[in-house]
Steps between C-alpha positions, in 0.01 A plus 500: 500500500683175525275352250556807245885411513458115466292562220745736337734276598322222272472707232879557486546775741581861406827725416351838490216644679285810327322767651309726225373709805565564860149351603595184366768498802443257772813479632524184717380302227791709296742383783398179496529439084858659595604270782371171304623561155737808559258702216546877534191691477584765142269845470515794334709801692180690518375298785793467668366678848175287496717185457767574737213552773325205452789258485877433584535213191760538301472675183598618154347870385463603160422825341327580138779321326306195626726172581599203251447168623594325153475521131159492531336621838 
């Protein structure tokens, strides 16, 4: 895992993590993104209860409305 985050790390590092679905959930590498760049994991209120079992990272839900990153993402 250490050389995911060094990598990401080269590449910039991340602000926001995605999950489209719960089964993309691995939640110490979730943890870990958090603890090294402080990137909460964002996913649709619909999988809330599959997230929320998988994982204690912080996080940002969103329903239908969908969230707004910037003008153009």
């Amino acid at each position: 895992m250490a050389d995911l985050l060094n990598d990401i790390e080269a590449l910039g590092g991340v602000d926001t993590q995605f999950v489209t679905h719960n089964h993309d959930v691995n939640g110490p590498f979730q943890e870990a993104v958090y603890d090294r760049f402080e990137a909460k994991l964002s996913y649709h209120v619909a999988e809330h209860n599959a997230v929320v079992e998988k994982t204690k990272c912080p996080s940002v839900e969103f329903g239908d409305e969908g969230v707004q990153l910037g003008s153009d993402f």
